[in-house]
N, C-alpha and C positions, 0 to 999 in steps of 0.2 A: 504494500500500500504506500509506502514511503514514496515508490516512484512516479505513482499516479495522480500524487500532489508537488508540482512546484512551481514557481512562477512562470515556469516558460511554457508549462503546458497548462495553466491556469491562461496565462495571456490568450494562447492559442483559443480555450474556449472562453473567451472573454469573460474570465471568472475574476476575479481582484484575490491574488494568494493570502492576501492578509485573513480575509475574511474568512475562505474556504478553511484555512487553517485554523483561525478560530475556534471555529465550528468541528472542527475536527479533533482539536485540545477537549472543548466543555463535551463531543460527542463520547469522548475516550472516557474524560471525567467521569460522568453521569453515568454510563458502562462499568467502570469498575464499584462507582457507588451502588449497584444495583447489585452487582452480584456478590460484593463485601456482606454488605446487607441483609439479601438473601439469605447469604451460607450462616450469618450469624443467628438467624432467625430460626432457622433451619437445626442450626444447634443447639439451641435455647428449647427446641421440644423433645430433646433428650431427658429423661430423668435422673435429673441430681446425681443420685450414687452412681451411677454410669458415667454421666459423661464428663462427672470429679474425679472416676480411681483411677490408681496408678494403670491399671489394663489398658485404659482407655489414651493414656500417653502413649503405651508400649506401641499399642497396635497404630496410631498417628506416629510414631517414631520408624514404625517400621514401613508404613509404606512411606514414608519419605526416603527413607535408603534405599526400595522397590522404582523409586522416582532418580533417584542419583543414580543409580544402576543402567535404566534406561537412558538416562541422559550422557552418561561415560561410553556409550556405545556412537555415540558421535556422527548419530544419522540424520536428517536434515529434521524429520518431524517426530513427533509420539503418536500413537494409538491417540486418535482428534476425530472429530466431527470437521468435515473436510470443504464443506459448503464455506465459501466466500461471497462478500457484496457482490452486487454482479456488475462489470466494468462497464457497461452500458449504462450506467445512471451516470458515468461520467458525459455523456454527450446528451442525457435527456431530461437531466436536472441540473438547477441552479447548483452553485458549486455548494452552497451552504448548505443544500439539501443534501447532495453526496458527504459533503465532511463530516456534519452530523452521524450517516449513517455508514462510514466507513469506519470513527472515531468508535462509536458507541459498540459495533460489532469484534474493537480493537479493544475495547475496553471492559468488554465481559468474560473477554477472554477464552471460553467456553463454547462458544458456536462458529470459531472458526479456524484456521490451521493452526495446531501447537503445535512449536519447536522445541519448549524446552518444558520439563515437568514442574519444573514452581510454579506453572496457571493453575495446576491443581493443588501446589502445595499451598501457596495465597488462599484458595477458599478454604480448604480445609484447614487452613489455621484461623479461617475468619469463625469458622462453624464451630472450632473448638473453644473460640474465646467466647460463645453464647452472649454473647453484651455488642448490642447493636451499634454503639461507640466506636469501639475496638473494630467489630467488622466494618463499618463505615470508614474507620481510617486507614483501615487495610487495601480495600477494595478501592479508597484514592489515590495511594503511593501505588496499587499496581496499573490503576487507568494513567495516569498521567505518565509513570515510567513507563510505560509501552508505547507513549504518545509522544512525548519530547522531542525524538530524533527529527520528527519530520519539520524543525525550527533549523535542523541543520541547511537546510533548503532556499532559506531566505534571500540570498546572496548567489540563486542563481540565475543567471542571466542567457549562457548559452548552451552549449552542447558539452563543452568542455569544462563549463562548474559543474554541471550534472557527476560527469564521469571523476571527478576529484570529491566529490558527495561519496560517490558510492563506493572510490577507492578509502577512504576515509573509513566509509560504516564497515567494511569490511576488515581493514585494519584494526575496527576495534569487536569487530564481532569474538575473538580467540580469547580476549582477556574479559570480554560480557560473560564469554560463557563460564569461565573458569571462577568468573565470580558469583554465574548463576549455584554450581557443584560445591564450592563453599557454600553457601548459602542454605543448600539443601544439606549438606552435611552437620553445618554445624545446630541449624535447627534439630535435627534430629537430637545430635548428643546432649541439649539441652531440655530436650524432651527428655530423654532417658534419664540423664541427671537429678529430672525433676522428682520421676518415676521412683527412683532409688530411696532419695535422699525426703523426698514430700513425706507430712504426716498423714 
């Protein structure tokens, strides 16, 4: 999606990129707000001694290391729901309309291509924290960090910012992901820890 938003091809369909992109920020926002949300709601109708005992970490600890696992195998996507926006609303809607909903489908994380397994680890830590706060704040640090890069975009003008964009996102795609596999790991042992050491 990142490619299908930039000024040059925003110019081409006489869309104003600021906007588009806007709309593509608050779509992603509102995306991850919803499905933070959700999951924490979601967890919230578990009952108490469940979804307080230590089992109930082990087994969130363990499919996070089930999630790093997948993710160390270094294959472009995960076991995902495979359906994408459909590129034609780029030519048949205003650009605001497509940001919206290219954002917001970026931002749920859940209905469209995963590449790395923290989309799932995100909700089910929002679902495990049962307090609609917490998932609410989750679900916005995951909508907006899935959505940022496309500000890398700003400063293009021709063909050749384009391909320095994308030598760029690619250059930092190896140490994202190394920092997605921390991420999942160290969550986990902090589960565990909890698991151990919790009364």
């Amino acid at each position: 999606m990142l490619s299908s938003i930039s000024p040059l091809g925003e110019r081409a369909r006489h869309s104003r990129w600021w906007l588009t992109t806007t709309a593509y920020l608050l779509g992603s926002l509102a995306g991850g707000l919803a499905v933070g949300g959700l999951a924490a709601l979601l967890g919230g109708l578990l009952p108490d001694p469940v979804r307080d005992s230590r089992w109930t970490l082990v087994v969130v600890a363990g499919l996070l290391v089930v999630g790093l696992v997948l993710d160390l195998r270094n294959q472009r996507s995960v076991p995902s729901w495979r359906r994408q926006v459909d590129e034609q609303w780029l030519t048949r809607y205003r650009g605001w309309v497509y940001g919206v909903g290219f954002g917001a489908q970026l931002g749920f994380g859940l209905v469209t291509i995963i590449t790395s397994t923290t989309t799932y680890a995100a909700v089910l830590l929002a679902a495990l924290t049962h307090h609609l706060g917490a998932g609410l704040a989750i679900g916005a640090t995951f909508g907006m960090v899935r959505a940022l890069p496309s500000l890398l975009m700003a400063r293009v003008l021709d063909r050749a910012d384009l391909h320095r964009v994308f030598i760029r996102v690619e250059r930092w795609a190896n140490p994202a992901g190394v920092m997605a596999k921390v991420a999942l790991g160290g969550a986990a042992a902090i589960l565990l820890a909890a698991a151990a050491y919790g009364s």
